[in-house]
C-alpha positions as CSV (number, residue, x, y, z in Angstrom):
1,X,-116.5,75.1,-16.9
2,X,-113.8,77.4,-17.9
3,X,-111.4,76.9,-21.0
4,X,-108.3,77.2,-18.0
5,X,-110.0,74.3,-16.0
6,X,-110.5,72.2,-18.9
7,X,-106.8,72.5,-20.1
8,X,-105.7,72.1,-16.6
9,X,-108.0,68.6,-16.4
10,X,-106.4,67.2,-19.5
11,X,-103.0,67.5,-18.2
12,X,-103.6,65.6,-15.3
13,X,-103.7,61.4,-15.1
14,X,-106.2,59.6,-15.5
15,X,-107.7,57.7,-12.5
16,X,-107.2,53.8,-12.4
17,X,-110.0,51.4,-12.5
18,X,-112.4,50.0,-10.7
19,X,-111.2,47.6,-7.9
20,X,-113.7,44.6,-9.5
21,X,-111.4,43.8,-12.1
22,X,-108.4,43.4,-9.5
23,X,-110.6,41.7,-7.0
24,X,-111.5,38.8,-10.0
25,X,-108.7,38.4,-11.3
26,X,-106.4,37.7,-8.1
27,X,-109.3,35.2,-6.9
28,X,-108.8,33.2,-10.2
29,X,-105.0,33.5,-9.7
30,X,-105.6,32.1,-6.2
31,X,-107.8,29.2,-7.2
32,X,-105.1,28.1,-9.8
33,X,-102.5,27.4,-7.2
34,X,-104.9,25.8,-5.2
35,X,-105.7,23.1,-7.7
36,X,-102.2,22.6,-9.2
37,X,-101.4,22.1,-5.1
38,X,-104.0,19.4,-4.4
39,X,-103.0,17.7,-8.0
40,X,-99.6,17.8,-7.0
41,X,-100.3,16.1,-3.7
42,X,-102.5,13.6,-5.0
43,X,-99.9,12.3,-8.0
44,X,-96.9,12.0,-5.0
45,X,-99.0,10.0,-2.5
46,X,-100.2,6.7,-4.1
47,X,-100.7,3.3,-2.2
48,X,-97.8,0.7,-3.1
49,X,-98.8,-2.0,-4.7
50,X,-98.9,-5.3,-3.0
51,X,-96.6,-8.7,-4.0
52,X,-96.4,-12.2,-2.6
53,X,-94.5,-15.4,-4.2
54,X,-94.0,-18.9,-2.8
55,X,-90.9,-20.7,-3.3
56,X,-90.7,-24.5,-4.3
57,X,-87.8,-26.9,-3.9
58,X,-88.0,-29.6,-7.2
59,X,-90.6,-28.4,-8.2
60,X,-91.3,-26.6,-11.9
61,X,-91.9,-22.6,-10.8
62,X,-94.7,-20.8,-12.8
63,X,-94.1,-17.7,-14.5
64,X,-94.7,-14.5,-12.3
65,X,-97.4,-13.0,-13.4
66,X,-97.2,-9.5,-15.6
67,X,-96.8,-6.7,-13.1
68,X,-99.7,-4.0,-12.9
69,X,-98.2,-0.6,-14.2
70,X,-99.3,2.0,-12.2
71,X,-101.2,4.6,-13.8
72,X,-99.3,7.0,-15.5
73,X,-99.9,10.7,-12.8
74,X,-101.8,14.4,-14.6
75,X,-100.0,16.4,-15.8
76,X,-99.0,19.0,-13.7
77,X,-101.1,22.5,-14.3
78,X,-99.2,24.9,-16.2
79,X,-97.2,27.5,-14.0
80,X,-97.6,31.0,-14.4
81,X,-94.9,32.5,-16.5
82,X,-92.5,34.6,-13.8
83,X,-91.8,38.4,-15.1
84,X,-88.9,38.5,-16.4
85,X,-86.6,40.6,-14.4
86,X,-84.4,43.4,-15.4
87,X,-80.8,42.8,-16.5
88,X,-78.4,43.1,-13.9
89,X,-74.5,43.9,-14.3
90,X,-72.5,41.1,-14.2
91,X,-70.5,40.8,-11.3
92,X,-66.5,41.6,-11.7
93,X,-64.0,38.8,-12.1
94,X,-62.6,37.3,-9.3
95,X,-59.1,36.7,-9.1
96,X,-57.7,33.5,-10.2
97,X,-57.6,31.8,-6.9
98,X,-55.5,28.3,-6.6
99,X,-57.4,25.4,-6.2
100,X,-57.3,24.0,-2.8
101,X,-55.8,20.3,-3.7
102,X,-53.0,22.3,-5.8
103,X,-52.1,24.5,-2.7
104,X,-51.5,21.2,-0.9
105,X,-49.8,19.6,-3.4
106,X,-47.3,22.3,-3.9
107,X,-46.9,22.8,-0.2
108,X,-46.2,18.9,-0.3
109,X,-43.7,19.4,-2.5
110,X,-42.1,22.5,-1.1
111,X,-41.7,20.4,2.1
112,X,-40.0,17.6,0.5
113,X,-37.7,19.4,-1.2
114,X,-36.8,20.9,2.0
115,X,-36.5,17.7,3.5
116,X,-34.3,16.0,1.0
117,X,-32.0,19.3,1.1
118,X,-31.8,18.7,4.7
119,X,-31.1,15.2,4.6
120,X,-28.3,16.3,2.0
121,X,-26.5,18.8,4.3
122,X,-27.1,16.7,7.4
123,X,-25.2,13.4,5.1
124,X,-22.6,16.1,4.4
125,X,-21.9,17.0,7.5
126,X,-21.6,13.8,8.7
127,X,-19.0,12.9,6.0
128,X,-17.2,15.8,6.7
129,X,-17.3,14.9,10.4
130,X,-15.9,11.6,9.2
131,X,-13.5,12.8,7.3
132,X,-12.0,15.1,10.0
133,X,-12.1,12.4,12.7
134,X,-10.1,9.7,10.4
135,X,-7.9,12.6,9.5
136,X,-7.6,13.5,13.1
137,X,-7.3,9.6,13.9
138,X,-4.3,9.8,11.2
139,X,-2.2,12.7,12.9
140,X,-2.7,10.9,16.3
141,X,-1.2,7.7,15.0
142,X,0.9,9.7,13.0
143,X,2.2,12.3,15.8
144,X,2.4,8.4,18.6
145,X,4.8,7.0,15.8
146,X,7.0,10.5,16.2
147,X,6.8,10.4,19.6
148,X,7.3,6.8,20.1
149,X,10.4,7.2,17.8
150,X,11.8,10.1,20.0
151,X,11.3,8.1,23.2
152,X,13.6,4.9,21.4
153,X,16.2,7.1,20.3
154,X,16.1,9.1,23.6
155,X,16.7,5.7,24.8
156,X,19.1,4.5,22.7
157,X,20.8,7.8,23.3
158,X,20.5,7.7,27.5
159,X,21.6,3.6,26.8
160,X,24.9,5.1,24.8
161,X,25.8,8.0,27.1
162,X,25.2,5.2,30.3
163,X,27.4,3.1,28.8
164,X,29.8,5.7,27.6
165,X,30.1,7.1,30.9
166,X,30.7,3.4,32.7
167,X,33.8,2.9,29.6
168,X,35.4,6.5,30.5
169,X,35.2,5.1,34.5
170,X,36.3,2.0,34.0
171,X,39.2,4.1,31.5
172,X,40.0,6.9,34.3
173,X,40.0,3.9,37.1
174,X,42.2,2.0,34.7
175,X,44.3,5.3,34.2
176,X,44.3,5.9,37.7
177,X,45.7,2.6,38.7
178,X,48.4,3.3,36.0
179,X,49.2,6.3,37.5
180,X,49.2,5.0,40.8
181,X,51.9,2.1,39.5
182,X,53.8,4.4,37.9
183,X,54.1,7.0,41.1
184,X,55.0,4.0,42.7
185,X,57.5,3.0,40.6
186,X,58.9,6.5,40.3
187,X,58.9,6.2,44.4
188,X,60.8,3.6,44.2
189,X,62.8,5.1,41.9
190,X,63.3,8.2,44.1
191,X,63.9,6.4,47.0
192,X,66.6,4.5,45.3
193,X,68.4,7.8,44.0
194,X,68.3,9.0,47.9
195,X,69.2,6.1,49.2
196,X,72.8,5.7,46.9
197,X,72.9,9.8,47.8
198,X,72.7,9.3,51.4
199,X,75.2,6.4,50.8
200,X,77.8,8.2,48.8
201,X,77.3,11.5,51.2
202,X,77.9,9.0,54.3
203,X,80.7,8.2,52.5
204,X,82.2,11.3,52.0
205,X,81.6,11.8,55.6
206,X,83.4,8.5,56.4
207,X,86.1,10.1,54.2
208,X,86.4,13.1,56.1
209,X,86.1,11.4,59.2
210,X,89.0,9.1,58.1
211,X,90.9,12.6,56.4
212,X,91.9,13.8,60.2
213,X,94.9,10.2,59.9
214,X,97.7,10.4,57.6
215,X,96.5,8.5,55.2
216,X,97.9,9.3,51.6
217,X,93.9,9.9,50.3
218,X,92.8,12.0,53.4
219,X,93.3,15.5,51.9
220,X,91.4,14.5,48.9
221,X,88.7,13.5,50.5
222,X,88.5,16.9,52.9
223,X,88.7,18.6,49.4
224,X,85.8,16.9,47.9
225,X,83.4,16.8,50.7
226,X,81.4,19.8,52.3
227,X,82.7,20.5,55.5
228,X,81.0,19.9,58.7
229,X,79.8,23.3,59.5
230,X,78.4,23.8,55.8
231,X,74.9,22.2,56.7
232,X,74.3,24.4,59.4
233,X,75.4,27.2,56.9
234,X,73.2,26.2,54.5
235,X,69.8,25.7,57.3
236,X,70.8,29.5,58.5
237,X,70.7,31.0,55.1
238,X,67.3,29.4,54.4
239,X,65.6,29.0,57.5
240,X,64.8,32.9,57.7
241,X,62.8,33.0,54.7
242,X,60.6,29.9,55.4
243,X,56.9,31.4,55.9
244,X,54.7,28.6,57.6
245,X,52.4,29.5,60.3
246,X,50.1,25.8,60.3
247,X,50.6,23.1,61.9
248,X,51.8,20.2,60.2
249,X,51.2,16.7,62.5
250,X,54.1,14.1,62.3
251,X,57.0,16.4,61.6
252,X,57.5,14.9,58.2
253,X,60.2,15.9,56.4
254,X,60.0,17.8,52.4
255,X,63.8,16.4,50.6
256,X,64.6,18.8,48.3
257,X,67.4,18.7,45.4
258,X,69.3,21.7,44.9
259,X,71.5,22.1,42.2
260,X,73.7,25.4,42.1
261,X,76.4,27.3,40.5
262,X,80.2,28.0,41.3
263,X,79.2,30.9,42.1
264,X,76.7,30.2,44.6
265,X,73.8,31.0,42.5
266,X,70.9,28.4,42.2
267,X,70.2,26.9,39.1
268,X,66.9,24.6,40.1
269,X,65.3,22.8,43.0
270,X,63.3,20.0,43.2
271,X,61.6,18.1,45.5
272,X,62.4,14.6,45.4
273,X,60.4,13.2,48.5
274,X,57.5,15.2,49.7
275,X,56.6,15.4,53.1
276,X,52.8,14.5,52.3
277,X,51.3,18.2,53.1
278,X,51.7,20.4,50.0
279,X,51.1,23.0,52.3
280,X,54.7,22.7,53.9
281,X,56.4,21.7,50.6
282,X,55.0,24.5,48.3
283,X,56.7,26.3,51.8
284,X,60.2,25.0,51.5
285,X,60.0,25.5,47.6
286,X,59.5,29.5,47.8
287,X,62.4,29.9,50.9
288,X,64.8,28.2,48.5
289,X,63.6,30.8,46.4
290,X,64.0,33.6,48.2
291,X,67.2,32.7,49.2
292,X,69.2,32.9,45.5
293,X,72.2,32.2,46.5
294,X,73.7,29.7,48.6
295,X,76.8,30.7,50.8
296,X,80.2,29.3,50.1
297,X,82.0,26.4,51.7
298,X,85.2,27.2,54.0
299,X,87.5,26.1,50.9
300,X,85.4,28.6,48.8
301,X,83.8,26.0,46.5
302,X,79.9,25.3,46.6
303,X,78.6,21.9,45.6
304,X,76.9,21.9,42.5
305,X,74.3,19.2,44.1
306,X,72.8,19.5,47.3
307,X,70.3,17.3,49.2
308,X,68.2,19.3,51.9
309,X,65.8,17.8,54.2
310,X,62.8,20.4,55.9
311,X,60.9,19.5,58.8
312,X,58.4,22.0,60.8
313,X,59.2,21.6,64.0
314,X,63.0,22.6,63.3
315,X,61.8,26.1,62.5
316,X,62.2,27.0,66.0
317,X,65.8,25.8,66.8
């Protein structure tokens, strides 16, 4: 053999045993288990131990007797130690995770919380609701009382006005029958002044009917008396400027007064009996108006009072 061989052949492992060793050793490993098996077996299956008593009424009982004790089992073969195995990293922390009955527990309380602070809102809104409705209650009653207060004096007011208006009628009717009296009265009055006019004029026309004798007083009384042709004067200077055009049913007749100056000139007229249409009076009224002047008596005199009497149907004669 070669030095490079033999350096070469050192370098190299060495070959394992012979397979005998293994073989005997595994078999005795194998009958080990075998026997610590059926040992094992044998300890855990035992028969149970059989026990019978009678019972006695009255009758003294006899002590049970001792009970057997049951062998005491082997002792168990000793186990092959286990290799111990290589060291292993421990495994990182977990993170802290909440315990399941604490999760509840808080969730629990999370929810009642939530519950009482809904029971809270819900009791404050209903106070509030409460507290608007009785206010709203209180304006109602408050706003009927107003209301009910405006309808009474309304009332009150429509009562005084009814019965101020029912006063001021029974006043005016009151008035108007015054009135009424007093028109009559002034009527009267009237119709008295015309009737002692017509009375003194037919005397003064007596007079001057009597004036034509020779009677001492007969000139006097021509002289103070209009003459016979003066009404006709008078109706002719008046008569033109009557404007009339309705018709006026009855013929009544509008007396007016006229008073007038030496001269002729009129001073005032008024009309002392109307004819019952204002119509024809207001008529009468504005001819004497128009007229001014009334013409002079065949002595040259004009009488300073004058009683005229206007009917429509004369207009035409």
């Amino acid at each position: 053999m070669s030095q490079a061989s033999l350096a070469r052949d050192q370098l190299l492992p060495k070959p394992p045993g012979g397979l005998v060793r293994g073989a005997a050793l595994a078999l005795l490993a194998h009958a080990a288990m075998l026997a610590a098996l059926t040992l094992a077996v044998q300890w855990r299956s035992h028969e149970p131990v059989q026990v019978s008593a009678e019972l006695w009424s009255a009758l003294p009982q006899a002590a049970a007797p001792p009970a057997v004790e049951p062998p005491p089992p082997p002792l168990p073969a000793p186990r092959p130690e286990p290799r111990p195995e290589p060291p292993t990293a421990p495994p990182p922390p977990r993170p802290a995770v909440q315990e399941p009955d604490a999760q509840i527990a808080i969730e629990q309380a999370r929810k009642r919380k939530a519950e009482e602070e809904a029971r809270l809102q819900r009791e404050e809104r209903e106070q509030r609701a409460k507290a608007e409705q009785a206010k709203a209650e209180r304006e109602r009653a408050q706003r009927e009382k107003v209301e009910k207060a405006e309808k009474a004096e309304k009332a009150e007011k429509a009562r005084q006005a009814e019965a101020e208006k029912v006063r001021q009628a029974q006043a005016r009717k009151l008035e108007e029958q015054r009135e009424k009296e007093r028109e009559k009265e002034r009527q009267q009055a009237e119709e008295k002044r015309l009737a002692d006019a017509r009375k003194r004029q037919l005397e003064r026309m007596m007079g001057q009917v009597g004036g034509s004798g020779s009677t001492p007083g007969a000139t006097a009384a021509v002289s103070s008396g209009p003459s016979a042709s003066y009404a006709g004067r008078l109706v002719a200077a008046i008569k033109p400027n009557v404007v009339f055009t309705d018709s006026v049913p009855g013929n009544p007749a509008a007396e007016v007064e006229v008073r007038a100056g030496p001269s002729g000139s009129i001073l005032s007229r008024r009309l002392v009996r109307s004819s019952g249409h204002k119509e024809w009076d207001e008529a009468v009224l504005r001819a004497i108006d128009r007229t001014g002047t009334l013409p002079r008596d065949v002595d040259g005199r004009v009488p300073p009072v004058i009683l005229l009497a206007f009917r429509p149907n004369e207009l035409g004669n």
